[in-house]
C-alpha positions as CSV (number, residue, x, y, z in Angstrom):
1,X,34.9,29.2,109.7
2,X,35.9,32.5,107.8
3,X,38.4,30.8,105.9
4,X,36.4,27.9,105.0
5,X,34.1,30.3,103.8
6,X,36.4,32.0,101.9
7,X,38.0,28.5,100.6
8,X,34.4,28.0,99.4
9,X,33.8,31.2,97.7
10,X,37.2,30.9,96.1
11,X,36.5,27.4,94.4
12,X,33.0,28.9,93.2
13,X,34.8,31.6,91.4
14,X,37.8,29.5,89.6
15,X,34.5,26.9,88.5
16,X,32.4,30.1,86.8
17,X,35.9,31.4,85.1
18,X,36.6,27.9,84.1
19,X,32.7,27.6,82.9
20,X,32.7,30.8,80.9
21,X,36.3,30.2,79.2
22,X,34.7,26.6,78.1
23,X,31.5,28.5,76.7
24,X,33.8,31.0,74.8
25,X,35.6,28.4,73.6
26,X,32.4,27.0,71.4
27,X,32.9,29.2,68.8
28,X,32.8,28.9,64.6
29,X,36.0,30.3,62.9
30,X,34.5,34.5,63.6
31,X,34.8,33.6,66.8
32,X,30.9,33.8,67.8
33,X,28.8,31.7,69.3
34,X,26.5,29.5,67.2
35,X,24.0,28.8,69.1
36,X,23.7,32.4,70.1
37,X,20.1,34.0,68.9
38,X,22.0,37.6,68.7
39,X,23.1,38.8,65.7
40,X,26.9,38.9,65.0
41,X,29.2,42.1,65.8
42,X,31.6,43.3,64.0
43,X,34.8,45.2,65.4
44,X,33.4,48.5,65.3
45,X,30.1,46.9,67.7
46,X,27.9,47.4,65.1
47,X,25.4,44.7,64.0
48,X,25.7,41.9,61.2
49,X,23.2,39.8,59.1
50,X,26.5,37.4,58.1
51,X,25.8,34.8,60.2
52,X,21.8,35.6,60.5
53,X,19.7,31.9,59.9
54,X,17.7,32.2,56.4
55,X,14.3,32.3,56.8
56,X,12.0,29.5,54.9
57,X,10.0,31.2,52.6
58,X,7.2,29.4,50.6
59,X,6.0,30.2,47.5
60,X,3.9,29.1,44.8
61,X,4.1,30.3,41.1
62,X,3.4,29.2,37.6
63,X,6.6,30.6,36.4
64,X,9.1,28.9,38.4
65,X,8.7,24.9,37.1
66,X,10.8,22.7,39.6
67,X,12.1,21.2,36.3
68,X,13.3,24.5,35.0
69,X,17.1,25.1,35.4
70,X,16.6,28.5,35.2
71,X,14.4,28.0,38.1
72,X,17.0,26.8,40.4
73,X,19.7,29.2,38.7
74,X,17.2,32.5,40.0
75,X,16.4,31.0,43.6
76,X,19.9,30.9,43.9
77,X,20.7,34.7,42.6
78,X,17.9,35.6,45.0
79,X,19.3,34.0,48.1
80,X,23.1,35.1,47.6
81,X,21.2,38.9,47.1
82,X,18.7,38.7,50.2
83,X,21.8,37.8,52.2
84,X,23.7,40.3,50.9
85,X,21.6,42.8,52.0
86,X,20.8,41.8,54.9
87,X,17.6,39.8,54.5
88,X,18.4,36.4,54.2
89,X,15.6,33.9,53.3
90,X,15.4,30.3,52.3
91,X,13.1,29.6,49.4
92,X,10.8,27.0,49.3
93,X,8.9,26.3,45.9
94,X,5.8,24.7,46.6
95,X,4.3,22.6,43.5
96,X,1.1,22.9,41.8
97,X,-0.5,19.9,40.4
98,X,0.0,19.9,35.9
99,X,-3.2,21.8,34.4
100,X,-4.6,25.1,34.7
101,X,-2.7,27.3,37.0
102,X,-5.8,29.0,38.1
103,X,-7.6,25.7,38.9
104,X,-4.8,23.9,40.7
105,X,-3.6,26.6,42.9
106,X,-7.6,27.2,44.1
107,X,-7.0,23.6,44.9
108,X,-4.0,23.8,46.5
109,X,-5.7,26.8,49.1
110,X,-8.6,25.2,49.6
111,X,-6.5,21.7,50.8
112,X,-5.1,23.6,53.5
113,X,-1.4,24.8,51.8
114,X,-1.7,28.0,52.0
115,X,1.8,29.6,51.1
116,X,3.9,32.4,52.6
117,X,4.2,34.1,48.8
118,X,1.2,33.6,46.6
119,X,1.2,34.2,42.3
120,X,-2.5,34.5,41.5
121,X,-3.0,34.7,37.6
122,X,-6.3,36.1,37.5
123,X,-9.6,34.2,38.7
124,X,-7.8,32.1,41.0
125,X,-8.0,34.1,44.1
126,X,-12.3,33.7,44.6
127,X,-11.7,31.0,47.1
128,X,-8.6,33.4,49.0
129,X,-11.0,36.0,49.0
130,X,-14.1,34.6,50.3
131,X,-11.8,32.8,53.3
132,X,-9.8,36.2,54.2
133,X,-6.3,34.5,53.9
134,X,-5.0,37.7,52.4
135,X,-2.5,40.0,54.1
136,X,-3.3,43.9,52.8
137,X,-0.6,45.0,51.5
138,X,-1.2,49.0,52.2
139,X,0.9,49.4,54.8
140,X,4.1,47.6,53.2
141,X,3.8,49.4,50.3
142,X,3.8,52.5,52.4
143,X,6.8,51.9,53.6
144,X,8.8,50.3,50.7
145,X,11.3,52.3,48.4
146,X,12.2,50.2,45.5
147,X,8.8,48.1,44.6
148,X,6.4,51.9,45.5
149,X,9.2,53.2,42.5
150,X,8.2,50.5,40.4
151,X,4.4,50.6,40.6
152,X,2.8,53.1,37.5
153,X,-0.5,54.7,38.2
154,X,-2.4,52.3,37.4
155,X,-0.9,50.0,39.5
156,X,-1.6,52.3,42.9
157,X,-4.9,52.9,41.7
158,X,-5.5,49.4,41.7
159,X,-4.0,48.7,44.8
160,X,-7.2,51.1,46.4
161,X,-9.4,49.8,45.5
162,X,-8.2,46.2,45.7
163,X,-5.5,46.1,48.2
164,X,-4.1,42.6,48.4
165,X,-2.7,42.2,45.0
166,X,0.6,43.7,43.6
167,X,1.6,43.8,40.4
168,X,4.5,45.7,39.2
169,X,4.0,45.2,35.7
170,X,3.0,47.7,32.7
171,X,-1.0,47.6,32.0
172,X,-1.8,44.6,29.9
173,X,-2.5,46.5,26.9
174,X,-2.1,44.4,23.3
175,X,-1.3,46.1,20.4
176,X,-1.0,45.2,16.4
177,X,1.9,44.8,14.4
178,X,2.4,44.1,10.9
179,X,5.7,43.3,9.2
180,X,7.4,46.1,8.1
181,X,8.5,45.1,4.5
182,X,5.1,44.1,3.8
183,X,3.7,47.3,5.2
184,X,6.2,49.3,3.0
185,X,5.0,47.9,-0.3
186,X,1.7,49.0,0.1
187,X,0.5,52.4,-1.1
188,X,-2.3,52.7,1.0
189,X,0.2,52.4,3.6
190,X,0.8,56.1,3.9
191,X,-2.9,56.8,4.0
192,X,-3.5,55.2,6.7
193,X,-0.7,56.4,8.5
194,X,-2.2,59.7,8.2
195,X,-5.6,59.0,8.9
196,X,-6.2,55.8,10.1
197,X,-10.1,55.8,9.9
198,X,-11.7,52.5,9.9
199,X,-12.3,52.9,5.9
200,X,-8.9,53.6,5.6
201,X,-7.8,50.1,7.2
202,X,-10.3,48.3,5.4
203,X,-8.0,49.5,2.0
204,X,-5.1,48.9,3.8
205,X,-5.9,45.1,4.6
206,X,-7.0,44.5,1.5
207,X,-3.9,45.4,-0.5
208,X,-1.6,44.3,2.3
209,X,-3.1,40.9,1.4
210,X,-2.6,41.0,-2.1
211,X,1.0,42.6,-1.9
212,X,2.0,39.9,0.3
213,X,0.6,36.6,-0.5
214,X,-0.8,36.1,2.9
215,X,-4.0,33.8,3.4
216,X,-5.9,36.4,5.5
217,X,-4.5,39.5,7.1
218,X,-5.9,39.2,11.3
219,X,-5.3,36.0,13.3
220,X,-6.2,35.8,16.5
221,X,-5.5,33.5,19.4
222,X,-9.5,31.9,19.2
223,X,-11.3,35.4,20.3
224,X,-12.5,38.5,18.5
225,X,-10.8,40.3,22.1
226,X,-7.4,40.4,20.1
227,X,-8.8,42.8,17.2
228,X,-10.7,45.3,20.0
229,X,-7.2,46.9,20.3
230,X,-7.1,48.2,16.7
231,X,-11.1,49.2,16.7
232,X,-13.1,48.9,19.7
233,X,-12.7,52.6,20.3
234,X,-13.3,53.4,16.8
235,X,-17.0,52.3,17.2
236,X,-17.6,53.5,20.2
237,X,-16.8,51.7,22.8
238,X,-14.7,54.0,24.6
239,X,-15.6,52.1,27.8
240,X,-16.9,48.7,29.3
241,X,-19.9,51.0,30.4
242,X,-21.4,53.0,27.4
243,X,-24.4,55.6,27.6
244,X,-27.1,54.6,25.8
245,X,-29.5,57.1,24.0
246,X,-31.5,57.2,27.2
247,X,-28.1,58.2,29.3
248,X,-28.0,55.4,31.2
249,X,-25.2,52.8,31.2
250,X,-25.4,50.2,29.2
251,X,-23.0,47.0,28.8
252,X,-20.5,48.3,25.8
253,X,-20.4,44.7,23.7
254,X,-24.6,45.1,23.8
255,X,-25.1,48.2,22.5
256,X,-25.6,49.8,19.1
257,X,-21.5,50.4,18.9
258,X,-20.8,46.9,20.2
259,X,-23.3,45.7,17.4
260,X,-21.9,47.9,14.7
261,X,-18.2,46.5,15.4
262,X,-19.5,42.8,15.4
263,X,-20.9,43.9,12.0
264,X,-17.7,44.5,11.1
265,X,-15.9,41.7,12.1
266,X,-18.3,39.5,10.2
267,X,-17.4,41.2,7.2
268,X,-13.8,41.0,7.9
269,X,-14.3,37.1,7.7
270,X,-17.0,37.1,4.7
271,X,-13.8,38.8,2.7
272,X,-11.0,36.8,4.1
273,X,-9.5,39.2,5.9
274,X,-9.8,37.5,8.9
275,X,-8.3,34.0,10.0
276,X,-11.1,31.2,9.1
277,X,-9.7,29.2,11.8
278,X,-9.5,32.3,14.1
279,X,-11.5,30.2,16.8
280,X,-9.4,26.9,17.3
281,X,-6.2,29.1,17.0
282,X,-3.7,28.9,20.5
283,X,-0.7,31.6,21.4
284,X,1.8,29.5,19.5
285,X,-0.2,28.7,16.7
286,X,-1.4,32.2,15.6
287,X,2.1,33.4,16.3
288,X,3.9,31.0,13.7
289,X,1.1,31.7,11.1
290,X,2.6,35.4,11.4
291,X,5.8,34.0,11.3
292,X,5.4,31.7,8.4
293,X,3.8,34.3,6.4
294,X,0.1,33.0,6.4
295,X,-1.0,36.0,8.5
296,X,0.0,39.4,7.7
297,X,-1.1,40.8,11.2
298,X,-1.1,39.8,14.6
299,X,-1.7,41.2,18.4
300,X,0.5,41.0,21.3
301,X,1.2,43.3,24.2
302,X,3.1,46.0,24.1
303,X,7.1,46.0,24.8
304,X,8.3,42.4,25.8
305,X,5.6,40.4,23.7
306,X,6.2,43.0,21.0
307,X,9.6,42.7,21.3
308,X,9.9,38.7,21.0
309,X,7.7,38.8,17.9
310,X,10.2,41.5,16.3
311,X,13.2,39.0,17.4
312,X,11.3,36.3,15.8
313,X,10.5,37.5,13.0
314,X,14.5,38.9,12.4
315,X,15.5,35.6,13.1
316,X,13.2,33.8,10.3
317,X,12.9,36.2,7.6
318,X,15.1,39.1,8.8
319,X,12.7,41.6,8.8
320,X,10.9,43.7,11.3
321,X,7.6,44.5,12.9
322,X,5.8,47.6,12.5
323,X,3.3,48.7,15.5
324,X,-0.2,49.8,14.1
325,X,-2.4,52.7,15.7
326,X,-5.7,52.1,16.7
327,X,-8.5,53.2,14.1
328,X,-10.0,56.6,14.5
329,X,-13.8,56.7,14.3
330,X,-16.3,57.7,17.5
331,X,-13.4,57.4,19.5
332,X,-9.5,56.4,19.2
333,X,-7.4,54.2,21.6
334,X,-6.7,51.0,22.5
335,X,-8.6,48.4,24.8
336,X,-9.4,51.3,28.2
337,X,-7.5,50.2,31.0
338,X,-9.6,48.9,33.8
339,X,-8.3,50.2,36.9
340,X,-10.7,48.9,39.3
341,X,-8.8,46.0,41.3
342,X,-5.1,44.0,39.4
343,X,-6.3,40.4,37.6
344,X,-3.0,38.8,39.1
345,X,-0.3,39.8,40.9
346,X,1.6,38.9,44.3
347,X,0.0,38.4,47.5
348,X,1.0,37.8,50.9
349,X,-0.9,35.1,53.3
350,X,-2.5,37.0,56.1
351,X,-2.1,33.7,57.9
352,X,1.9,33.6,57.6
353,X,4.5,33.7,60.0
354,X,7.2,35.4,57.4
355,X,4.9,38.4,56.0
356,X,8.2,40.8,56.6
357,X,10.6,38.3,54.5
358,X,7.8,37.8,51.9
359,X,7.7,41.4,51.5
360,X,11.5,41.9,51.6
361,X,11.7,39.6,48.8
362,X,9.2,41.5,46.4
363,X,11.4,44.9,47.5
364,X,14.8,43.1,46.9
365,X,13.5,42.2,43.6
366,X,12.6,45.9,42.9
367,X,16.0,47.2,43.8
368,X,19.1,48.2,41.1
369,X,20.6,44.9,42.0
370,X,17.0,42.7,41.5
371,X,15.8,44.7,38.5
372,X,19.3,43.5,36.5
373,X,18.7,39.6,37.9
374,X,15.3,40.0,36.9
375,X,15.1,41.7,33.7
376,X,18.3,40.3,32.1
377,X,19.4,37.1,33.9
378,X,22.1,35.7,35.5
379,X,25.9,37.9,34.3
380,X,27.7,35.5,32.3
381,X,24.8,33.3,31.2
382,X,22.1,35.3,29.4
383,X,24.5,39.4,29.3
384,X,28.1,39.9,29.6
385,X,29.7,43.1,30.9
386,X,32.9,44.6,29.4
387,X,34.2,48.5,29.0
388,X,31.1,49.8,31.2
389,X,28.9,47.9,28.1
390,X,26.0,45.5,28.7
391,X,26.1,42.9,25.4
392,X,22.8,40.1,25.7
393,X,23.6,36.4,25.0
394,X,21.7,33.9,22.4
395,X,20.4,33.0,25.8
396,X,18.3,36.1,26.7
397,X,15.6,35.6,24.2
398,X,14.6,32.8,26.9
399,X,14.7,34.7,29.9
400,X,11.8,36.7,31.1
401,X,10.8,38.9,34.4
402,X,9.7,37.0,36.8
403,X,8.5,39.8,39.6
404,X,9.2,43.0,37.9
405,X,7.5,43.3,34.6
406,X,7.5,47.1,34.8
407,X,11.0,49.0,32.9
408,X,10.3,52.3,34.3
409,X,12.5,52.0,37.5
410,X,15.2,50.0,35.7
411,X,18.4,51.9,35.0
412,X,21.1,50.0,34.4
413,X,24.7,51.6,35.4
414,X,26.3,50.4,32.1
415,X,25.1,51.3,28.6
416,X,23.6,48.6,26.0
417,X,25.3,47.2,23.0
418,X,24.0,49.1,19.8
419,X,24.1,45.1,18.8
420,X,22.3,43.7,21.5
421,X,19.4,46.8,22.5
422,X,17.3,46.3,25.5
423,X,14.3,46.4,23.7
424,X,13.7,46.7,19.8
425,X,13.0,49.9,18.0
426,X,8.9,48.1,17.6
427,X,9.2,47.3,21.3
428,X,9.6,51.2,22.3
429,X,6.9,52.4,19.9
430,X,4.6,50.1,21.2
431,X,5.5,51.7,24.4
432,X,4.9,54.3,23.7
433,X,1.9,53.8,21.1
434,X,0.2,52.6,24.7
435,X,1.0,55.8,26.3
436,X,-0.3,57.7,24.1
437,X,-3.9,56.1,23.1
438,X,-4.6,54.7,26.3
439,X,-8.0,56.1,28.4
440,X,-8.9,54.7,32.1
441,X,-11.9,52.4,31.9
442,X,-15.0,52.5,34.3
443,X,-15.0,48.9,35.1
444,X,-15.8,47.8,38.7
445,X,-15.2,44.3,40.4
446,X,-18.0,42.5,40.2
447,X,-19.8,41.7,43.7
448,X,-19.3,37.8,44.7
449,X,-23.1,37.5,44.3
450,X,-23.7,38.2,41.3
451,X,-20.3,36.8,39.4
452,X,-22.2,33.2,38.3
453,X,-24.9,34.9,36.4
454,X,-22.5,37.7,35.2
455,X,-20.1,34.7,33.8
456,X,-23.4,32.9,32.8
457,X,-24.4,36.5,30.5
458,X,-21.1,36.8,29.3
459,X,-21.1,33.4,28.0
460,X,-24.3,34.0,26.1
461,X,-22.8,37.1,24.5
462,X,-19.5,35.2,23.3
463,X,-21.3,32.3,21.6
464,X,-23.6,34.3,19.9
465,X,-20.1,36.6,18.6
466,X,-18.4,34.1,17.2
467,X,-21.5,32.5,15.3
468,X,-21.8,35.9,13.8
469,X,-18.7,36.5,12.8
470,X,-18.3,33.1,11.1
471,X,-21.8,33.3,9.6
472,X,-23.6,30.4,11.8
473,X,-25.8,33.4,13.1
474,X,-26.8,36.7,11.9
475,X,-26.8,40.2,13.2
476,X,-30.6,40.9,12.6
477,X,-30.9,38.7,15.6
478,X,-28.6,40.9,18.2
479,X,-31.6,42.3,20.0
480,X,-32.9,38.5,20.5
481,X,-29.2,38.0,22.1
482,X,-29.4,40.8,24.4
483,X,-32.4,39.5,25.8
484,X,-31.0,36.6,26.9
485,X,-28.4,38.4,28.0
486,X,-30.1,40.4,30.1
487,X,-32.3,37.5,31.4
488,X,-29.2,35.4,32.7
489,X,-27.6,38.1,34.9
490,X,-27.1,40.9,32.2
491,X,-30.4,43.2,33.4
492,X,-29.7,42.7,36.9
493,X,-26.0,43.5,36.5
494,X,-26.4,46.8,34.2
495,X,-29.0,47.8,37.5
496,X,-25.9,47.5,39.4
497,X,-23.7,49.0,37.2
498,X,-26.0,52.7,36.7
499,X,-26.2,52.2,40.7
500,X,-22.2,52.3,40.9
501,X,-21.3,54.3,38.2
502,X,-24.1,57.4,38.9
503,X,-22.6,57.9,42.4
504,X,-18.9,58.5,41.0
């Protein structure tokens, strides 16, 4: 009976040895076992990501058309990077219907798609909002090293007061440029570089327009907003908020100094200074009239935009772009930067199952290795790299950030060409132009309740600008606009605002 039981025992064991020597043999060609859920070891015992599944990550931006091979070429830099260092995800585009961004992608939430990875653009995140789909971001930014690095002040500011949004991208400031060789054959020129009062530009336009043989000096992209950078301040609306005589706050564009600059701005058309066709004017349109040599000056903002109009303009007339500083007057800067919540930015879907890898991507993009994919492309395709030197293709023109708009954190190991700089000499002096005539705004978000009527008041405001400016309507009648401004949401709005603004 023993031995039987023994005999037993015996063939048990030589079926598990045989059992676990067939298990062992499943293995890939590192010897580990694929269907294993453990990460793989390395000699030493220590954990690898090697062999680590990717996780599916979806995502949804403007900026990365399926039909773009640089779309595909970037996904692919990102994956081979994430799994690099240790993080390895799949990612999963997911389309947007042609039209505006803003629209479509309110559509696409509202249907039920509601990605890991969100782009919002600005006014395309009421319906995200209103439904709590957003993941706040506080903590992860707490936490992170490379993306915390890139974000400027503004940027954390921001982020209190409106924590599901980031943005790592320099404030949205515009600023003018002029060409240079035009700029240079004017005498007033110097003047105005050494006091650039309002009368003082006003002599500049008008010779830069005879000097040059331009058709009108400003163009615009079809909104006076584009000419604010260079005077807004200079009247005296050194916020969105002004004081009013009374001290209490008052909507800036209808006050006395928002009516004093739309004064000026009429006259600015009346004596072809500005663009007749200003209004029906798009981005590419304004920009080639600069380029052709119809308009004299033209807005963008500051470094990248700054620094494709400067590359540009080399390229068809091979000359340069000159940065302008803002008139001086009641005040001097350009457009104050409202710090109360980002318009776009990244966001993270408090309903996903991947909010650590949708993070990790945002921080991969932020570190050494992301910032050089990101700012200058794929090496071999848009920079090279020889003797410790970075020298940019014909093919970086077309590239642009895609996550990290800021430059502050980016420090390349290797130099840059002399031939190929970074960013123009107009590019850095619009940088840092911006830094210093910027001012913080006191703009607040506007409560869901009241953003119909608000829009609805704006409107109002906007119509009644451009007729002035292009002489359908006069400025004796501003006080008859602010009524009507005030009745559609305008009154109840600037209660809110002195209710807001008094407790800070």
């Amino acid at each position: 009976m023993n031995r039987k039981k023994m005999n037993i025992m015996l063939i048990l064991m030589v079926a598990i040895a045989m059992l676990v020597t067939a298990c062992g043999g499943k293995t890939g060609n590192n010897g580990t076992n694929n269907g294993s859920n453990t990460p793989a070891t390395t000699n030493n015992g220590t954990n690898t990501p090697a062999d680590q599944e990717p996780v599916t990550l979806t995502f949804v931006n403007k900026d990365f058309p399926l039909d773009d091979p640089n779309t595909a070429k970037l996904i692919t830099k990102i994956e081979e990077g994430m799994k690099a260092q240790g993080t390895p995800v799949k990612i999963e585009v997911v389309p947007v219907q042609s039209g505006t961004y803003s629209e479509k992608l309110g559509l696409l939430l509202q249907s039920g798609t509601i990605p890991d990875l969100i782009y919002f653009q600005g006014g395309d995140y009421q319906f995200a909002i209103t439904q709590g789909i957003l993941e706040d971001l506080t903590p992860y930014i707490k936490k992170s090293t490379h993306l915390k690095a890139s974000l400027s002040e503004y940027n954390i500011e921001r982020m209190k007061e409106y924590p599901y949004l980031v943005y790592a991208a320099p404030t949205t400031t515009s600023v003018s440029v002029v060409r240079k060789d035009w700029f240079d054959q004017t005498a007033s020129g110097k003047t105005l570089l050494e006091n650039p009062t309002i009368d003082n530009y006003v002599t500049f336009f008008k010779e830069l327009k005879e000097v040059s043989g331009a058709k009108y000096v400003y163009t615009t992209a079809g909104t006076l907003d584009e000419i604010d950078p260079l005077f807004a301040q200079a009247f005296g609306m050194t916020s969105t908020w002004v004081k009013d005589d009374s001290g209490s706050y008052v909507y800036g564009a209808v006050s006395k100094y928002g009516k004093d600059k739309l004064d000026f701005y009429a006259k600015l058309y009346q004596e072809g200074l500005l663009d007749p066709e200003y209004l029906t004017k798009k981005w590419d349109t304004k920009e080639q009239a600069f380029y052709d040599g119809d308009a004299a000056v033209i807005a963008g903002r500051q470094g990248k935009v700054i620094n494709i109009y400067n590359t540009k303009m080399m390229e068809q007339n091979g000359v340069e772009v000159m940065p302008l500083v803002p008139a001086k007057g009641v005040g001097q800067g350009f457009v104050p930067i409202n710090v109360s919540k980002e318009d776009r930015g990244f966001a993270i879907s408090k309903l996903s199952k991947n909010k650590d890898a949708a993070f990790a991507l945002l921080e991969y993009m932020a570190s050494p290795e992301g910032l050089m994919l990101d700012q200058l492309g794929v090496e071999g395709d848009e920079y090279t790299i020889t003797d410790n030197q970075i020298t940019l293709t014909d093919k970086f023109p077309a590239w642009y950030a895609h996550f990290i708009d800021n430059t502050m954190n980016f420090k390349p190991e290797q130099t840059f060409n002399p031939e190929t700089p970074f960013l123009s000499p107009a590019a850095l002096e619009s940088l840092e132009l911006v830094q210093t005539y910027s001012t913080k705004d006191n703009a607040f978000v506007i409560p869901a309740e009241q953003s119909a009527a608000w829009d609805a008041a704006i409107a109002i405001y906007k119509e009644y600008a451009a007729n002035v400016v292009t002489g359908k309507a006069s400025i004796n009648d501003f006080d008859k606009m602010v009524e009507s401004f005030n009745a559609a949401g305008g009154k109840a709005m600037t209660e809110y605002a002195n209710q807001t603004l008094n407790k800070l």
